[in-house]
ZASE-940211 format. One line per field, with one value per residue (C-alpha): residue in three letters; y, z, x; residue number from 1. Coordinates in steps of 0.001 Angstrom, whole numbers, plus 500000, padded with zeros to 6 digits. Each point is the difference from the previous one (the first is absolute). Example, Ala and Ser with C-alpha at 12.3 -4.5 7.8 and 13.67 -1.06 7.14 Angstrom:
% ZASE-940211
resn [Ala	Ser]
c2 [495500	503440]
c3 [507800	499340]
c1 [512300	501370]
resi [1	2]
//
This chain:
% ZASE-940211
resn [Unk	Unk	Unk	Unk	Unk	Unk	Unk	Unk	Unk	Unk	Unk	Unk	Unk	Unk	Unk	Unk	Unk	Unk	Unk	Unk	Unk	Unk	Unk	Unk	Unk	Unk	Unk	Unk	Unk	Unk	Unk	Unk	Unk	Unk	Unk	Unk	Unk	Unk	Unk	Unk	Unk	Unk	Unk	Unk	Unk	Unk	Unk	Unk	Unk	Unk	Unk	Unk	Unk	Unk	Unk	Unk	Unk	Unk	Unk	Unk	Unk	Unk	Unk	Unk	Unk	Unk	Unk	Unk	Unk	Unk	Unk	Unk	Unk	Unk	Unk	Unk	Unk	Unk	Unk	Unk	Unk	Unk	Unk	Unk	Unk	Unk	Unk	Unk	Unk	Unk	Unk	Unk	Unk	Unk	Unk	Unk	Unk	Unk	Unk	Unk	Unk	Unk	Unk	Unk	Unk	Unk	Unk	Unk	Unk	Unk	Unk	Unk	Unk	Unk	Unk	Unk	Unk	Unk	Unk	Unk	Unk	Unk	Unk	Unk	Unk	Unk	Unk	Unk	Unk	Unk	Unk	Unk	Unk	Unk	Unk	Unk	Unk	Unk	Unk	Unk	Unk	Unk	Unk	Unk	Unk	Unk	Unk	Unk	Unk	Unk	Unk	Unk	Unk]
c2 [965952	503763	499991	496788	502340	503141	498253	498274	503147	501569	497198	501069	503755	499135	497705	502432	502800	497642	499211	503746	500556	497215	501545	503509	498848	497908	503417	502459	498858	499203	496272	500069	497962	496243	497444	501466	503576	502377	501708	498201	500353	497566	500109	497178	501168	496900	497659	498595	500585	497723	502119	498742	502643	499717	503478	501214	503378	499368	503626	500170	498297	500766	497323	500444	497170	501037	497055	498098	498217	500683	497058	501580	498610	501993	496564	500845	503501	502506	503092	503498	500939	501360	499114	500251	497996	501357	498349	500849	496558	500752	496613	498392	499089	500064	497417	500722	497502	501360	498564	499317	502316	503415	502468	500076	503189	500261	502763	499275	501011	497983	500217	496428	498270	499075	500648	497522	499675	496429	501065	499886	503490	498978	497506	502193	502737	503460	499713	498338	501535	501779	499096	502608	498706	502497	498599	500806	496962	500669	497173	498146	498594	500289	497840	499698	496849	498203	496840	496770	497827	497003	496666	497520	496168]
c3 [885475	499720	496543	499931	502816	497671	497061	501802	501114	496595	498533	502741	499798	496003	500542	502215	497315	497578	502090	500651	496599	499052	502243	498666	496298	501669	501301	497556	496726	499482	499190	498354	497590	499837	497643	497238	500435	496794	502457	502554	502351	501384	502989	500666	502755	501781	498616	496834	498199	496905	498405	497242	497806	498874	499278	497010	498755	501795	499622	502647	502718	502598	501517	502567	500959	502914	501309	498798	496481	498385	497802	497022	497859	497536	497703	501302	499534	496839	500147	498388	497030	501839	503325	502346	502273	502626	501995	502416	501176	502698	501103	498918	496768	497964	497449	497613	497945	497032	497413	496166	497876	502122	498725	502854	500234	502730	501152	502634	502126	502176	502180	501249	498700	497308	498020	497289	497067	498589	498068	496429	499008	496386	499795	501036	497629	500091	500751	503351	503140	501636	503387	501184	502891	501369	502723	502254	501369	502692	501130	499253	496271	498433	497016	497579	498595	498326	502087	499318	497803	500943	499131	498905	500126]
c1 [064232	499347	499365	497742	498152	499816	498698	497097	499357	500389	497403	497601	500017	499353	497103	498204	500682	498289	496706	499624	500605	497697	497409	500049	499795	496485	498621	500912	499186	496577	498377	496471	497976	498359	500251	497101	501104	501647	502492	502315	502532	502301	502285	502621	501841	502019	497150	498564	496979	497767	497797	497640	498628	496457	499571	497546	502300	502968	501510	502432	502043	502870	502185	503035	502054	502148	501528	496882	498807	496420	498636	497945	497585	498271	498895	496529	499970	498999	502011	498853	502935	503217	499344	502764	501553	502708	502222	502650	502156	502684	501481	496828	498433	496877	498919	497099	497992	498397	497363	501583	498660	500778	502736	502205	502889	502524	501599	502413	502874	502373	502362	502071	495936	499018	496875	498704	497181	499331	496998	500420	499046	500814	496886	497908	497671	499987	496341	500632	499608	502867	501296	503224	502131	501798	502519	503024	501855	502266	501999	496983	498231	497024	498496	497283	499088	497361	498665	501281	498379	498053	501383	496761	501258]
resi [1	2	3	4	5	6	7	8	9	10	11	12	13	14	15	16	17	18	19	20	21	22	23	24	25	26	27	28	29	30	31	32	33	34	35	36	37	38	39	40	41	42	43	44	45	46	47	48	49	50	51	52	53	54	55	56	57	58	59	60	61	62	63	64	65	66	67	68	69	70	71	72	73	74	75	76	77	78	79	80	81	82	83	84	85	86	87	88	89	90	91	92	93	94	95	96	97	98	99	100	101	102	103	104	105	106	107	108	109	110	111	112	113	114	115	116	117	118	119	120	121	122	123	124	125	126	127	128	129	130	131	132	133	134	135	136	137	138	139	140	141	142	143	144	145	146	147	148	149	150	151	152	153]
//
């Protein structure tokens, strides 16, 4: 019975470290920009987030996931050459819709994640515009896809 006792007690202690945590991650790193602006920032901390992107010169953008999942679609959005996206997934995730036609290169690091690009960058010119993705999953995943296409019957 003790040790039934210590692990609910265990699970608790944990779960409070998490909301604290959770909270902290909310207050320290900073959330900014609307749907039409060039620069954003995106918190998920303990709580999901759609974005849709109808920025003009979409140069940059920050998302963290902490024990959260951001929805991202950039389909509506034009994006200056080499803009950046950065994201930062602990136990959460981040999944990114981009237009065909973009260049899209990820850089990535993860650690028990996962962090995946189904863009063809092979169909794609030269000439197109570059999109970098520069992410750290975490126990968490992040992907970059094109949307699905539309089935006409």
């Amino acid at each position: 019975m003790r040790w039934i006792r210590r692990i609910i007690v265990a699970f608790a202690v944990l779960s409070f470290a998490q909301a604290i945590s959770a909270l902290i991650v909310r207050r320290v790193v900073p959330a900014y920009g609307g749907e039409a602006d060039d620069d954003v920032s995106l918190v998920c901390s303990m709580s999901g987030v759609q974005f849709v992107s109808q920025a003009k010169a979409l140069r940059s953008m920050s998302i963290v996931a902490y024990m959260g999942g951001a929805e991202l679609d950039l389909t509506n959005a034009q994006i200056v050459d080499g803009a950046v996206i950065s994201i930062r997934a602990v136990m959460g995730g981040a999944d990114i819709l981009v237009p065909e036609g973009w260049r899209v290169e990820v850089t990535s690091s993860a650690f028990m994640g996962g962090v995946g690009n189904a863009t063809n960058p092979d169909a794609v010119p030269e000439t197109a515009p570059l999109l970098v993705v520069d992410a750290v999953a975490v126990m968490g995943g992040v992907s970059v896809r094109l949307p699905e296409p539309v089935e006409v019957s």
